[in-house]
C-alpha positions in Angstrom: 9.0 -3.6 -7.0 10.0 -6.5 -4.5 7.6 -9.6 -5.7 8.0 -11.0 -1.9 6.9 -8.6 -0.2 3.7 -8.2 -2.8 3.0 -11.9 -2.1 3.6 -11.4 1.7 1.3 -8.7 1.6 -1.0 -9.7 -0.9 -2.7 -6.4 -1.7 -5.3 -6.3 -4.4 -3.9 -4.3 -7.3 -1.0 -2.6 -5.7 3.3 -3.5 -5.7 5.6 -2.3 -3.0 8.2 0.1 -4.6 10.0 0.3 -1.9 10.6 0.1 1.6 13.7 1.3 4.7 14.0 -0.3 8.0 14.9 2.1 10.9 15.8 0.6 14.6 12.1 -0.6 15.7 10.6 0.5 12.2 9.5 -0.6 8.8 8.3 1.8 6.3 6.6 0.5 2.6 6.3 3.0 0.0 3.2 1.2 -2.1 1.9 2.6 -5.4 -1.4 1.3 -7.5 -1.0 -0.9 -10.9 -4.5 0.4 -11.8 -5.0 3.9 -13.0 -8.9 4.0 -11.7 -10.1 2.3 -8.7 -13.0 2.0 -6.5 -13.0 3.2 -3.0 -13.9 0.3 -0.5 -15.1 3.4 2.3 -17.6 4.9 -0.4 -17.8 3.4 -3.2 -16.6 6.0 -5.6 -14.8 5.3 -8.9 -12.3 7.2 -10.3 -9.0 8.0 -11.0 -7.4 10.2 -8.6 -6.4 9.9 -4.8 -8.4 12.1 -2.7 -5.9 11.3 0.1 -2.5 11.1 -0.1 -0.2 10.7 3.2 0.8 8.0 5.4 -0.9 5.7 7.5 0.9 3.7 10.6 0.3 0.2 11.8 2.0 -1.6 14.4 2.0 -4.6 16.3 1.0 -6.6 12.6 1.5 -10.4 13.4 2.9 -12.3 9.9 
């Protein structure tokens, strides 16, 4: 868990676990703190991930 980069981030209900930094490239591993949540897309409530993978961003201005 790094507490600055949850603050810097400030994601509702989830903690950075960890994270490497290649040449041009940051990668965050993140994991929930809630065991159910609510899917902001569809608005399902449960308790399991129906996706699990990776998802890239760039160019994100802090």
């Amino acid at each position: 868990m790094d507490l600055y980069l949850d603050r810097l981030l400030n994601l509702p209900n989830t903690t950075v676990e960890s994270f490497t930094e290649e040449e041009n490239k940051i990668t965050l591993k993140l994991r929930f703190l809630q065991d159910e949540i609510t899917c902001p897309h569809c608005n399902t409530h449960g308790g399991k991930l129906k996706q699990n993978g990776s998802s890239g961003f760039e160019g994100i201005n802090v």
